[in-house]
VEXNUNU-487844 format. One record per residue (C-alpha): residue number from 1; x, y, z; residue in three letters; chain. Coordinates in pm, whole numbers, plus 50000, padded with zeros to 5 digits. Each point is the difference from the previous one (the first is absolute). Layout:
N
<pt NUM,<X,Y,Z>,"ALA","A">
...
END
This chain:
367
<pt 1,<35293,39955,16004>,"UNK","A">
<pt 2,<50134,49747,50241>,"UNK","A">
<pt 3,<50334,49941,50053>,"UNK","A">
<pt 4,<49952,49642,49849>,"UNK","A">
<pt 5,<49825,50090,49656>,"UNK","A">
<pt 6,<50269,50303,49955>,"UNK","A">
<pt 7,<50326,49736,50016>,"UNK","A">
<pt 8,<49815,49734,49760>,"UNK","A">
<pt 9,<49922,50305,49764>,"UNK","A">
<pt 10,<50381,50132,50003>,"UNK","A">
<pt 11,<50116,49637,49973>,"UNK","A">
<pt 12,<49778,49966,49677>,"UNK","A">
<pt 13,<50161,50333,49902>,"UNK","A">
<pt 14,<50371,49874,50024>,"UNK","A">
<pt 15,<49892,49679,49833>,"UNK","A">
<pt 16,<49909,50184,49698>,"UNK","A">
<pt 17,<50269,50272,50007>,"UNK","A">
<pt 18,<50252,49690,49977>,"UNK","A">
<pt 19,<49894,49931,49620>,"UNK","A">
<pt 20,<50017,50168,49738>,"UNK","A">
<pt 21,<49694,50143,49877>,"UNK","A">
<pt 22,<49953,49975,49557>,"UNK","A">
<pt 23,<49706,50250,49992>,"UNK","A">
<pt 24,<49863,50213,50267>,"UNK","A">
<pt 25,<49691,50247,49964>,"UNK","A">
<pt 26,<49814,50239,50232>,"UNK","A">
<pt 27,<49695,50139,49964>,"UNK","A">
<pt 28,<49779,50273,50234>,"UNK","A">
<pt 29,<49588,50054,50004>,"UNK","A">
<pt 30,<49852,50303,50127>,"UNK","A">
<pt 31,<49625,50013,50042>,"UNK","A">
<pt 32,<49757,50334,50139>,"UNK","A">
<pt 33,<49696,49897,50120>,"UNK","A">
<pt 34,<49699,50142,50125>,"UNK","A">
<pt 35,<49766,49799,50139>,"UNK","A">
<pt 36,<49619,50086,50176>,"UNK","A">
<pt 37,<49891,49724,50207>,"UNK","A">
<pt 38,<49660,49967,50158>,"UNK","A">
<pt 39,<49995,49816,50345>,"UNK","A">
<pt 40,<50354,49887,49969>,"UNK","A">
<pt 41,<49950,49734,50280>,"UNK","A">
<pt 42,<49670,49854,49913>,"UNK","A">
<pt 43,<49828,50091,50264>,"UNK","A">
<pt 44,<49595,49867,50048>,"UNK","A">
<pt 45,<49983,50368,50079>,"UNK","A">
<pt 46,<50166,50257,49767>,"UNK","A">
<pt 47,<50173,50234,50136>,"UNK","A">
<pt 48,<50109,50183,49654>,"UNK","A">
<pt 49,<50228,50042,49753>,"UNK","A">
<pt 50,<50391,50082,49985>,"UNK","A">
<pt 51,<50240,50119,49708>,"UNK","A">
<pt 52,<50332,49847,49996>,"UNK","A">
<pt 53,<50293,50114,49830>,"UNK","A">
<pt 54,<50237,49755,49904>,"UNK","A">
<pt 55,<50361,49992,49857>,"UNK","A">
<pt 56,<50158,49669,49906>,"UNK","A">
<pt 57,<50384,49994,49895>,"UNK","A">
<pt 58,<50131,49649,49942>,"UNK","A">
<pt 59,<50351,49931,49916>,"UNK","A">
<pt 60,<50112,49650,49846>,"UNK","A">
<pt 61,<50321,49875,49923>,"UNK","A">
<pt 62,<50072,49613,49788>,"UNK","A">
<pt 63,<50300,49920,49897>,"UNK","A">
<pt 64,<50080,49608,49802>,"UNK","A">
<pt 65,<50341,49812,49962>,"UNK","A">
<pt 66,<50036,49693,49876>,"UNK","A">
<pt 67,<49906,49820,50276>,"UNK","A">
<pt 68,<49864,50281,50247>,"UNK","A">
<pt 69,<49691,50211,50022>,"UNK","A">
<pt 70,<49939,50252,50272>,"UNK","A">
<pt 71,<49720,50233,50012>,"UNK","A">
<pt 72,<49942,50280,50260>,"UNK","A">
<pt 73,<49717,50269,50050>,"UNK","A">
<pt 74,<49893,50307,50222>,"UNK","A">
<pt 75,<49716,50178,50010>,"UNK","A">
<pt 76,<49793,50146,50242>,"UNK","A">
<pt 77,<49603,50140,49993>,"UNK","A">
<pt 78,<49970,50373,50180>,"UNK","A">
<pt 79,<49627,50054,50040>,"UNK","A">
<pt 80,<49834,50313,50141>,"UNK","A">
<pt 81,<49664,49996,50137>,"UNK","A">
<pt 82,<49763,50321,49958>,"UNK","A">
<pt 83,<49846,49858,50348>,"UNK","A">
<pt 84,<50216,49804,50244>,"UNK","A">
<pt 85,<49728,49940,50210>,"UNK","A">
<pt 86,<49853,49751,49759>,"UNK","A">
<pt 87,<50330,49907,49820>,"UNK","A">
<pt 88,<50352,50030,50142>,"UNK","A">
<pt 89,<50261,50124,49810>,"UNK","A">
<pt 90,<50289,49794,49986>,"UNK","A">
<pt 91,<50295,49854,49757>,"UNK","A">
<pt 92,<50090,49665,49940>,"UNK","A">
<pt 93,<50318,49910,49871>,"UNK","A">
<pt 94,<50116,49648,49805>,"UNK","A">
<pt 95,<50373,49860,49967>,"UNK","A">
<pt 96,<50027,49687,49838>,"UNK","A">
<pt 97,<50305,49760,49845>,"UNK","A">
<pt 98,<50051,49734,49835>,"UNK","A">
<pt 99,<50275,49814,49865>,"UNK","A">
<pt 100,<49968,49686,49816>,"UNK","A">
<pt 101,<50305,49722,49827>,"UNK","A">
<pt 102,<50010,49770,49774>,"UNK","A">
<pt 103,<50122,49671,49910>,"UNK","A">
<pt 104,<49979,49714,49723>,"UNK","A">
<pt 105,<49723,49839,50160>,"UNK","A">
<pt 106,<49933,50160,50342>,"UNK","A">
<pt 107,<49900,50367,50096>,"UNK","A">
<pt 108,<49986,50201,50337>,"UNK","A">
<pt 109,<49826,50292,50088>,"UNK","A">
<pt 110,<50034,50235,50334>,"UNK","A">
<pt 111,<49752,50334,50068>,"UNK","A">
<pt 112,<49947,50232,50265>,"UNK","A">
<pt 113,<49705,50245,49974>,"UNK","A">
<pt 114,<49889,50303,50288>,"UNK","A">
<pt 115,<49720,50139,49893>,"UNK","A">
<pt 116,<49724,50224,50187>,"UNK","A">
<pt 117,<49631,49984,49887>,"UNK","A">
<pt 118,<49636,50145,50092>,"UNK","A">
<pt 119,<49797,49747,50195>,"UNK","A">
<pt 120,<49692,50120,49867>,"UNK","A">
<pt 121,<50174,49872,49669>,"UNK","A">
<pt 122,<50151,49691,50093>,"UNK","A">
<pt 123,<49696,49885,50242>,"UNK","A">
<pt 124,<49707,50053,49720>,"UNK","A">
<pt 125,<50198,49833,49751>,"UNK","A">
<pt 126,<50101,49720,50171>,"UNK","A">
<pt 127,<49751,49911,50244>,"UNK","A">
<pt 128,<49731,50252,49914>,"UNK","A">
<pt 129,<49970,50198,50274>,"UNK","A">
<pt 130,<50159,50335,50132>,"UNK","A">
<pt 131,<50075,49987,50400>,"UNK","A">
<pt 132,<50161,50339,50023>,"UNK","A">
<pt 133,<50188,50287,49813>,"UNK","A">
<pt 134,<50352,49867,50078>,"UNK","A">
<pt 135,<50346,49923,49891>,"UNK","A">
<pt 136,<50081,49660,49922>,"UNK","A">
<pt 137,<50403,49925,49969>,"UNK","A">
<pt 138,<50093,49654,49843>,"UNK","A">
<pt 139,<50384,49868,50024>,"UNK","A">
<pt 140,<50007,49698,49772>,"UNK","A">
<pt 141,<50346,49755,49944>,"UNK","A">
<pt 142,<49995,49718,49781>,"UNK","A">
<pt 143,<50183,49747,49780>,"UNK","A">
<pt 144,<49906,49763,49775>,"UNK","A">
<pt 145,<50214,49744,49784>,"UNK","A">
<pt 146,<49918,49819,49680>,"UNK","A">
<pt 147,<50171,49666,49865>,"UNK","A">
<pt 148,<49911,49838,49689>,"UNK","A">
<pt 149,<49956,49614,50121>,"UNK","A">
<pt 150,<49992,49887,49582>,"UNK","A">
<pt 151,<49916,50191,49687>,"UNK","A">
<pt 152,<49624,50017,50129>,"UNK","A">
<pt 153,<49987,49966,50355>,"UNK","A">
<pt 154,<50120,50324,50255>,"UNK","A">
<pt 155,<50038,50005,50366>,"UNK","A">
<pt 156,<49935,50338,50176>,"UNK","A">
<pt 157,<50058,50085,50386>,"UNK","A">
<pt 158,<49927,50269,50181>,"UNK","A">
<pt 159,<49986,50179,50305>,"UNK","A">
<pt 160,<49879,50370,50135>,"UNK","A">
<pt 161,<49969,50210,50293>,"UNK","A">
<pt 162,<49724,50250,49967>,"UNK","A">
<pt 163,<49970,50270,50373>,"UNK","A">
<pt 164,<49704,50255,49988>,"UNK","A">
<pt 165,<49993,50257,50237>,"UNK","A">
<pt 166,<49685,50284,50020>,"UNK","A">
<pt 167,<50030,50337,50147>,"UNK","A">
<pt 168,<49641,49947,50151>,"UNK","A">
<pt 169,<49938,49781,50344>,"UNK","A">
<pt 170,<49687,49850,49818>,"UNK","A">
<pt 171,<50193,49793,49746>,"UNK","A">
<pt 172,<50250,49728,50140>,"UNK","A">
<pt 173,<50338,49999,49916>,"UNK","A">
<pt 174,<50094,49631,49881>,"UNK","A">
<pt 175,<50347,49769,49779>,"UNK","A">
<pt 176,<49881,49772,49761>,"UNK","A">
<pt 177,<50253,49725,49975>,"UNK","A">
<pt 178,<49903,49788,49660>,"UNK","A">
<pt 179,<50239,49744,49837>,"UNK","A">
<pt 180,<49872,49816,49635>,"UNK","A">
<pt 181,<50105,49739,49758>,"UNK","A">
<pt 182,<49851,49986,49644>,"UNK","A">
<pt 183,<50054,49711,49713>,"UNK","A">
<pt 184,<49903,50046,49688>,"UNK","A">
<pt 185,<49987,49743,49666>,"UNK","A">
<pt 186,<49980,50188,49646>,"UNK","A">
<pt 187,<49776,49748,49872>,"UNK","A">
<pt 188,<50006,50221,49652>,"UNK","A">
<pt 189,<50171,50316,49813>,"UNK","A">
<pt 190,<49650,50149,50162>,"UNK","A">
<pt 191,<49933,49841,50291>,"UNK","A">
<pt 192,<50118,49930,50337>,"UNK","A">
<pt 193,<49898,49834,50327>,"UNK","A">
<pt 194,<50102,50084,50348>,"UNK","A">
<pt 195,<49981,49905,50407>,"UNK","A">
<pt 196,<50065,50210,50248>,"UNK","A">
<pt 197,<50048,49956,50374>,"UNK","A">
<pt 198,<50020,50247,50216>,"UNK","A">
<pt 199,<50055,50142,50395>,"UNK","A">
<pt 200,<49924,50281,50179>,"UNK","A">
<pt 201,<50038,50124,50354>,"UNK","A">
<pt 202,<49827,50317,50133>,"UNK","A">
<pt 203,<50098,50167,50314>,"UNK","A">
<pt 204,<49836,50309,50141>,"UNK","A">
<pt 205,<50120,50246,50200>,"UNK","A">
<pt 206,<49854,50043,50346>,"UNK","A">
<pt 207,<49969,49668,50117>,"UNK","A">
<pt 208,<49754,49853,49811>,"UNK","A">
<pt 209,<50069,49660,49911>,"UNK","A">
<pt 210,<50138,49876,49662>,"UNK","A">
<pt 211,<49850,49894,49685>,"UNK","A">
<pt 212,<50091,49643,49757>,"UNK","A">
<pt 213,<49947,49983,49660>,"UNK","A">
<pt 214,<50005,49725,49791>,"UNK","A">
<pt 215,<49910,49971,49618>,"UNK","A">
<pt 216,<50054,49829,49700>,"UNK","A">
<pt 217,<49892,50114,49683>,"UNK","A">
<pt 218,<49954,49819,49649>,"UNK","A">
<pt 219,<50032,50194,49676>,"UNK","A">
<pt 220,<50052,50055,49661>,"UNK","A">
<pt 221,<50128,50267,49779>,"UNK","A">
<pt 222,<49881,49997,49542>,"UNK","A">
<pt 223,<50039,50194,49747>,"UNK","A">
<pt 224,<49651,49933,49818>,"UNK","A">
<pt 225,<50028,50220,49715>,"UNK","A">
<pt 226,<50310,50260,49869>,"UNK","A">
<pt 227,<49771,50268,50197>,"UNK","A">
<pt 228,<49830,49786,50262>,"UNK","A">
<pt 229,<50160,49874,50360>,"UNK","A">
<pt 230,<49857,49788,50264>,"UNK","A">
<pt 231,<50165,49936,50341>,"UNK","A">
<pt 232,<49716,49760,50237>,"UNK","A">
<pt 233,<50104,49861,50353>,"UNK","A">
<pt 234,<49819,49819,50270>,"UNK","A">
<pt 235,<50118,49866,50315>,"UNK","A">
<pt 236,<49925,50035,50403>,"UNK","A">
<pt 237,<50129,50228,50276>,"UNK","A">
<pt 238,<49964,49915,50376>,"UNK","A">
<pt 239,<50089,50219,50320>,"UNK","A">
<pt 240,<50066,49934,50340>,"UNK","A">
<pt 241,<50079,50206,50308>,"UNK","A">
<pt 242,<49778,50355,50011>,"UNK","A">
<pt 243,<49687,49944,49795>,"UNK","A">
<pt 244,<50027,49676,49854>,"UNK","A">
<pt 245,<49861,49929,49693>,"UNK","A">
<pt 246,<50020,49799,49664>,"UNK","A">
<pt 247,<49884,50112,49680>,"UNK","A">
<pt 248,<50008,49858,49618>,"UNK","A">
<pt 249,<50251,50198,49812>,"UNK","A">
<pt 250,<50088,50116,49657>,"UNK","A">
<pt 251,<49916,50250,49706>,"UNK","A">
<pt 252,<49958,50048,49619>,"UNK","A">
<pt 253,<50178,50226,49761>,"UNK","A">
<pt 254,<49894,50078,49668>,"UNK","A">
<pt 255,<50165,50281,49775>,"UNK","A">
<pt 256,<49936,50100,49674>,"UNK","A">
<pt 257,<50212,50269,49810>,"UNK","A">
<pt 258,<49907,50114,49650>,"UNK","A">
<pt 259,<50038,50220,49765>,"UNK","A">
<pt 260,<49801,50298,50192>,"UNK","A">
<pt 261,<49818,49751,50247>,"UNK","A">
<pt 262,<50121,49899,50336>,"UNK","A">
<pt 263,<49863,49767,50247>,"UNK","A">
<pt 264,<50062,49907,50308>,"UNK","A">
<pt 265,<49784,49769,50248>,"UNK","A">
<pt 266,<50154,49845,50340>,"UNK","A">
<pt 267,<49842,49858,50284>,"UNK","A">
<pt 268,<50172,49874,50302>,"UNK","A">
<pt 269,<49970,49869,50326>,"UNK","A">
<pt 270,<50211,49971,50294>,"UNK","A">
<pt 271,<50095,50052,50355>,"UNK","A">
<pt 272,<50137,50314,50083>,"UNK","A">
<pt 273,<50122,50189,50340>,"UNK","A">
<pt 274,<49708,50191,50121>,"UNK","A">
<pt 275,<50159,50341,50192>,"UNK","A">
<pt 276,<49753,50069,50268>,"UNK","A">
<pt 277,<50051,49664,50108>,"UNK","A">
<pt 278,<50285,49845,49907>,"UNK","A">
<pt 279,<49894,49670,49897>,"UNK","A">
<pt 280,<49971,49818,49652>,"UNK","A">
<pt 281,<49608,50070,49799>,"UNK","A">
<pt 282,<49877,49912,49687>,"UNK","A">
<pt 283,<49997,50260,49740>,"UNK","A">
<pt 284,<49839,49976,49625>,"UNK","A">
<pt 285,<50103,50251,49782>,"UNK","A">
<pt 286,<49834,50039,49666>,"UNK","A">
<pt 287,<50192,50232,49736>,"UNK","A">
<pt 288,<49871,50101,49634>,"UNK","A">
<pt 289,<50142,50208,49757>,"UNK","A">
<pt 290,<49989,50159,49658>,"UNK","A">
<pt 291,<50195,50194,49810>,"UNK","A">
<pt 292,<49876,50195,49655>,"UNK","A">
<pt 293,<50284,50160,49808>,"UNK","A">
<pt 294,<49829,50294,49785>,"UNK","A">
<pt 295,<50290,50175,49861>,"UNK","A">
<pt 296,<50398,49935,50002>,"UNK","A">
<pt 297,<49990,50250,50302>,"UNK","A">
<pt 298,<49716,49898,50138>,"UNK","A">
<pt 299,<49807,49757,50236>,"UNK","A">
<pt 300,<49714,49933,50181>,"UNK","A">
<pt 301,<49963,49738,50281>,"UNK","A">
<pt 302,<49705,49870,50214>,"UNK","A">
<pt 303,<50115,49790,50339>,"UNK","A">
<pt 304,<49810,49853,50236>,"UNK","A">
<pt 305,<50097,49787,50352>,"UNK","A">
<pt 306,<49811,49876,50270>,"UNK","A">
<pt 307,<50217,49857,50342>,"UNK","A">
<pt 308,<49830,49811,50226>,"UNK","A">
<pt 309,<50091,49876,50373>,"UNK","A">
<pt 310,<49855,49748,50209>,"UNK","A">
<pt 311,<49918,50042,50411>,"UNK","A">
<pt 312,<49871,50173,50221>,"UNK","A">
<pt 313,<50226,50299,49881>,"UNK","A">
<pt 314,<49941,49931,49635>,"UNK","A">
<pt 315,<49894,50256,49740>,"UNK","A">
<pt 316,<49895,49952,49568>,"UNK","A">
<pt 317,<50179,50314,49852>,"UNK","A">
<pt 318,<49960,50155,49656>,"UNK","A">
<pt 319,<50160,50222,49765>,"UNK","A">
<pt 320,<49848,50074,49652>,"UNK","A">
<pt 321,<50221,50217,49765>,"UNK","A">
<pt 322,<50025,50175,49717>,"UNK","A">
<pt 323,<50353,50152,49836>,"UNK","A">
<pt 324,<50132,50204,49737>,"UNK","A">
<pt 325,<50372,49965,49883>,"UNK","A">
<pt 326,<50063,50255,49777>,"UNK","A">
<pt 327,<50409,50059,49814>,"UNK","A">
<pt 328,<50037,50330,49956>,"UNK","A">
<pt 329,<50382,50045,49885>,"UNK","A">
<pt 330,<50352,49775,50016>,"UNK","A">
<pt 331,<50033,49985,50404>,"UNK","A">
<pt 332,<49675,50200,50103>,"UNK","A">
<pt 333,<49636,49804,50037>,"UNK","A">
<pt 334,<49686,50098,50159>,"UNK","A">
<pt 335,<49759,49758,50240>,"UNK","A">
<pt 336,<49644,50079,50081>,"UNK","A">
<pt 337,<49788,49738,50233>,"UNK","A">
<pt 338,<49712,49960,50214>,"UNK","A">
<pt 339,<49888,49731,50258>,"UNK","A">
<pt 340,<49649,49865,50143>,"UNK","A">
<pt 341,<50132,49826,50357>,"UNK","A">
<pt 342,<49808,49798,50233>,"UNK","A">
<pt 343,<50056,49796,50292>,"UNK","A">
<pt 344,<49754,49777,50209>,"UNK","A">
<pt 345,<50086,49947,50333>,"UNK","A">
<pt 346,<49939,49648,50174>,"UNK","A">
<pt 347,<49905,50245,50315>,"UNK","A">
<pt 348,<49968,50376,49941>,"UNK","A">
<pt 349,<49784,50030,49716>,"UNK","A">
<pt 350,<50080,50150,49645>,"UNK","A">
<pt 351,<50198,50213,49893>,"UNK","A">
<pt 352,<50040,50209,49628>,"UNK","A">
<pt 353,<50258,50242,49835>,"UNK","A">
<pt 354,<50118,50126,49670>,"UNK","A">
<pt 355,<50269,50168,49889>,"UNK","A">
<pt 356,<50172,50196,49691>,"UNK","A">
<pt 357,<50322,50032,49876>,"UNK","A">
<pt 358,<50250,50210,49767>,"UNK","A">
<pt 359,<50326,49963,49974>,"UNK","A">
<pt 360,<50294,50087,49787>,"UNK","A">
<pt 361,<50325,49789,49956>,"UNK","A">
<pt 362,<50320,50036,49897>,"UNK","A">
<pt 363,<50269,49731,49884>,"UNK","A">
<pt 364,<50343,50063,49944>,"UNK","A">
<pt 365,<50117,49688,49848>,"UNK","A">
<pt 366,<50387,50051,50120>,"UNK","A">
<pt 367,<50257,49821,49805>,"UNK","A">
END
């Protein structure tokens, strides 16, 4: 971590050690996972399978005064590869704070968050593609503050630096700069209307010129039914510098939770930083989900996403899964899951994979 992001993080830390905390609770997840992935990368051509081995501890701390809120986690994901040829084996550890107050009508809000992730996961899922098996390390500070203008209008700012950094010379290395300013009207108990300007700034590493964002964004947030929630938005986004390019916008989010029923349908669009470039793209992402519950310990789910990218480095990746949650005493639970994954290159052809997974958590709820 940089010398930077370590001083805000401690000076969150003293903020909250100054007041005195009413409740306080820690709690700490351990999963086992074994995992056999065929053509991890997504190759046109498939070079074969791997088994991974994967252990997951997560520690999380939240404590809550009467006016202060402070959360912090670690965790870290230790996966061993049966073939490091096709699949690296690496860890990737996460640190992340943050540490809220409170006042009559006003309310702040400061994070910090390291975390280390798999670009093969990050890549498909957000642009659809997989460049490489690499590291990706994200540094991310931010603030945002909330004032209540009357009893139904709010004004929000915010602001957040985001640096990315890859182990890998075929991803660039870029700080995403992005500033925002929302106002929203509760025009009911149930409903409530928003705008939102925004600004961000990309700059690569190695020379390459930077990137402009601009976008605005109109929305609205309901509560249709007890069990039923819609959040729609529409707006523009236009960059300058590398790549420009302008683009319509937006997203819908419905959600329906039942009795044993879940649903959950999103679609979104918007411009995103695309790694082997480091410029602004377009990216659609399409997300569906539902969620069966068959027992009181027991759960089946059935996901499906497709990410898309636009240019000449573009890619339409999918992942259709299937999962089984299954309670098997107090702190212990089982997971079993499989995935069909697909991703169609703009240039380079097609490429397929599946894998399955079993794991086994634990969760010691802490006090």
């Amino acid at each position: 971590m940089s010398k930077a992001n370590t001083a805000s993080l401690c000076m969150a830390a003293a903020m909250c050690a100054g007041v005195g905390s009413v409740h306080a609770q820690y709690s700490v997840n351990i999963s086992t996972e074994v995992e056999q992935i065929e053509n991890p990368l997504l190759s046109p051509v498939n070079p074969g399978g791997v088994t991974v081995v994967r252990l997951v501890p997560t520690y999380t701390y939240e404590a809550q005064g009467d006016r202060t809120r402070s959360r912090f986690t670690a965790g870290a994901v230790i996966e061993r590869s049966s073939n490091t040829q096709r699949l690296a084996s690496r860890n990737y550890p996460s640190l992340g704070y943050t540490w809220g107050y409170t006042w009559p009508t006003a309310d702040i809000e400061l994070r910090g968050n390291l975390a280390e992730s798999a670009t093969r996961n990050t890549e498909l899922q957000d642009l659809g593609r997989v460049t490489v098996d690499g590291k990706e390390r994200t540094a991310v500070l931010g603030a945002t503050w909330n004032k209540d203008l009357t009893a139904r209008t709010r004004l929000t700012l915010g602001a957040e630096n985001n640096r990315v950094t890859y182990d890998t010379p075929l991803l660039v290395d870029y700080r995403e700069q992005e500033v925002f300013s929302r106002f929203s009207w509760e025009a009911t108990e149930r409903t409530t209307y928003y705008v939102e300007p925004a600004f961000s700034r990309l700059l690569p590493a190695g020379g390459i010129p930077d990137s402009r964002l601009n976008r605005w964004l109109v929305g609205s947030r309901a509560q249709l039914a007890p069990d039923l929630s819609l959040t729609a938005s529409l707006g523009h986004a236009r960059a300058t510098g590398f790549m420009p390019s302008s683009a319509t916008v937006g997203g819908v989010q419905l959600t329906h939770t039942g009795t044993r029923l879940t649903t959950e349908f999103e679609l979104q669009r918007g411009m995103e930083p695309l790694s082997s470039t480091s410029g602004y793209v377009r990216a659609d992402v399409l997300r569906v989900r539902l969620g069966y519950q068959l027992s009181e310990s027991a759960t089946i789910s059935a996901s499906y996403r497709r990410s898309e990218s636009i240019g000449p480095a573009g890619a339409t990746g999918t992942v259709l899964g299937l999962t089984l949650n299954n309670e098997l005493a107090s702190n212990w639970s089982s997971l079993l899951g499989v995935e069909d994954r697909k991703s169609n290159y703009v240039v380079g052809g097609t490429g397929t994979g599946w894998s399955v997974r079993a794991a086994l958590i634990y969760l010691f709820p802490g006090r």
